[in-house]
Each structure stands twice: as C-alpha cells, then as structure tokens.
N, C-alpha and C positions, 0 to 999 in steps of 0.2 A: 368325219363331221356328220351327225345325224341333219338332216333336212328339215329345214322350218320353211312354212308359210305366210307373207307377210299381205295381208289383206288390206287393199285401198277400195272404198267406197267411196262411188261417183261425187261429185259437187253438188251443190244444189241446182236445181231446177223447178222451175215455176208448179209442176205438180204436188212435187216433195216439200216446198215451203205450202203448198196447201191440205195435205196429209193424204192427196187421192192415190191410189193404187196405181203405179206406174210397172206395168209389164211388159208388153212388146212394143206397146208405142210411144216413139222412137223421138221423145222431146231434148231438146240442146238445154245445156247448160245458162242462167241466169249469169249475171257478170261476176253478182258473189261468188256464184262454184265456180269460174275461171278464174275469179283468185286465189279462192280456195286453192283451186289444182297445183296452181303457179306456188303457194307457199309449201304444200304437201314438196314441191319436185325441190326447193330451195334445200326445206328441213332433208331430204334424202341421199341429197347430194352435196351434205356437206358433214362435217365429225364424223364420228365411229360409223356412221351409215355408209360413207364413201368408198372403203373398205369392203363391208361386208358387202355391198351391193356388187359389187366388182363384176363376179360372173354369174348374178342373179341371171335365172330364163324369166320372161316377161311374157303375162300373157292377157290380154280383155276381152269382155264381153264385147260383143261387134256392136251394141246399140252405139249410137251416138254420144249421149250422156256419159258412159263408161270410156267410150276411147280417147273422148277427145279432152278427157281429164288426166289419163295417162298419156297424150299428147305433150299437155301442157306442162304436166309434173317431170317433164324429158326423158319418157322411156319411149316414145313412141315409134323410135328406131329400132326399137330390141325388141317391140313386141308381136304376137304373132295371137289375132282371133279366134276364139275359141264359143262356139256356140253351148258347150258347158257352160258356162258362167253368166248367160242371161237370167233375164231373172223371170222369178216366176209366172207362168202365162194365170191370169186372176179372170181370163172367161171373161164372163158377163157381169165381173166385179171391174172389171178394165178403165181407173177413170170415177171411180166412186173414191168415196171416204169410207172409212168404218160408222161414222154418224149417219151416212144414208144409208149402208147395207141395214143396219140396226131400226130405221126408220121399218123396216119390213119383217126384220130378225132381230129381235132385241135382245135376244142372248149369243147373238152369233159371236164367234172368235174363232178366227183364221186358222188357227192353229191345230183348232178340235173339228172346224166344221170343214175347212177347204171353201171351195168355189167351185159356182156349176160351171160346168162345159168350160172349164180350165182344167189346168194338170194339178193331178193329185199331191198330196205333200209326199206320198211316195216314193212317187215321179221326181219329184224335185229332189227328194233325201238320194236316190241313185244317177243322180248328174253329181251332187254333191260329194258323192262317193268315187265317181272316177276322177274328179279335182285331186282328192286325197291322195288315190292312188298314186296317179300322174307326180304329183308333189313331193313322194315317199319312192319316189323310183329310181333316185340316185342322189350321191351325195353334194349336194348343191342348193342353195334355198332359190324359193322361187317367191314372185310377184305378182298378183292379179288383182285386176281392177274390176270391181263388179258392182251388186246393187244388194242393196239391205237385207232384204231377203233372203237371194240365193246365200250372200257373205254369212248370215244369219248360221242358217240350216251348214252349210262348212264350218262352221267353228263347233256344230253339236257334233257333228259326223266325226269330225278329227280327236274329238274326245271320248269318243265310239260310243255316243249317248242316242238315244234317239232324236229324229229331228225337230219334236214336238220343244223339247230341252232349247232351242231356238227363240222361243219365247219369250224367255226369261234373257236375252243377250241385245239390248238397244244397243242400234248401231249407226251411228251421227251421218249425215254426209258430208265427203272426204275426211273422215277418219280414217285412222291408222290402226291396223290390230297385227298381232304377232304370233303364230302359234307355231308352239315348237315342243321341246321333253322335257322332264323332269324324270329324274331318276329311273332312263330308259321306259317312264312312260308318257303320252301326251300328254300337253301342257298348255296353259294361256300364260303364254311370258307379257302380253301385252293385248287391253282391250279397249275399241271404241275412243284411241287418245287424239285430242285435237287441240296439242298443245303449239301445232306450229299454226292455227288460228287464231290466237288470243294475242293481246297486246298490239 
C-alpha cells in the first residue's frame, strides 16, 4: 500500500474567525471548532474511514488549538506531538490581519514577501518537507492535525511544487484533506472537505 496523508485542520478559534495571523500564540478553540472537532472525529470513525484508519500513526501540532481538536475528534490516545507541524512563526505580523499589514504594505502578500523577524517560507517549506518524508516512510497512512498554513505549504511540497504553489490551496478550519497517488505519482485525492459540518 503506497502511504497517503490525511490532513486535519484545527477548529475555529476566536483569531481565525477574525482573519488575524495565528502562529505561536497558543489560542483555544471557540465552542464552534469543538464541534467542529467532535463532528470531524464522528465523520472518521465511522464507514469506510473505520477501516482505513485502523493502524493510522497520529500525530499534532503541540499548540493547543491543534491538539485539542485531535482530542476531541478521538485520536488523542494515538497521538504523539510533533513540533514540525506548527504553524508558521508570522514575527511581527503575529496577531495582525492581512488589512493591517496592508495598511502599511499595500502590496504585501505572504506568499511573495514573508514576514519580518519570523521564519522564512523556506523555513517553513523544509518543516514541510520532513512531514512528507516521515509520511512516505513506510507503508501505512498517516494523520496530522495542524494549522492552515503549515497544512497549506504540505499539500505544495507533497506534490513536489514549490511552497509558494500554497497559495492557491484555501484551507477551512477543521477541514479534512487527503493526499495520496495517482498513477504512482502524488496526488490530491481530497481537498479542504467540510462535508461533516454542513446540515
């Protein structure tokens, strides 16, 4: 069995329903993202997911937001912290919106410019890259809970695109994404779905 990665993005929290940059600091979950969490772990632990998940390895960002979504979605027995999968440190963007950075840099975009005295997309693209690895290193799918960003830049790297390619990939909170092969090359069998929120 080729090895897929199956990407859970945190719940909401009070930053993320505000659009500001949430990077190291270490906000909880609104009541929505812990329902969120709670329908994500429903929808995973039940039909064809029951199965495949079986001997998934689990693993999250240590911030709060990330674990205790994979808490509540019931991996939080199987999981084991991984300081790979935090998300991006945003510096002195930490806590802003993109409409205030822009108040100052009105052509600014993340993607092209970065952030001062944070880590570079780089930086971030080889965190991203030993995710991969780790993920591709034996035959077994694996599960991590992380944050828009880092999740972002892992779905470009797994497609062996650059991390800027990140961009272009909106990614909900507590979404579900899937990546895996097609015709022995990588693949998006599944992006951004947030079908066990609706109704």
């Amino acid at each position: 069995m080729a090895p897929r990665i199956l990407l859970a993005r945190h719940g909401q929290t009070e930053w993320s329903l505000l659009g500001r940059h949430t990077g190291r600091t270490d906000i909880p979950l609104l009541e929505e993202g812990r329902r969120g969490a709670k329908l994500l772990g429903e929808r995973l632990h039940r039909g064809p997911w029951v199965a495949e998940l079986e001997s998934v390895e689990v693993r999250t960002s240590p911030l709060v937001r990330a674990s205790e979504t994979c808490e509540l979605a019931g991996f939080g027995a199987r999981a084991s912290e991984w300081d790979a999968l935090m998300e991006w440190d945003y510096g002195l963007y930490e806590g802003l919106t993109p409409a205030d950075i822009r108040s100052t840099r009105p052509d600014w975009f993340i993607w092209r410019d970065g952030v001062p005295s944070g880590e570079t997309l780089t930086e971030l693209s080889a965190r991203a890259d030993e995710v991969v690895e780790w993920a591709r290193s034996a035959d077994r799918d694996v599960l991590v809970f992380a944050h828009g960003h880092v999740l972002r830049v892992l779905g470009a790297r797994w497609l062996n695109l650059d991390a800027s390619f990140a961009a272009r990939l909106r990614l909900d909170p507590t979404s579900l994404s899937v990546l895996g092969w097609a015709y022995g090359e990588p693949a998006v069998e599944r992006w951004n779905d947030t079908g066990h929120l609706e109704g």
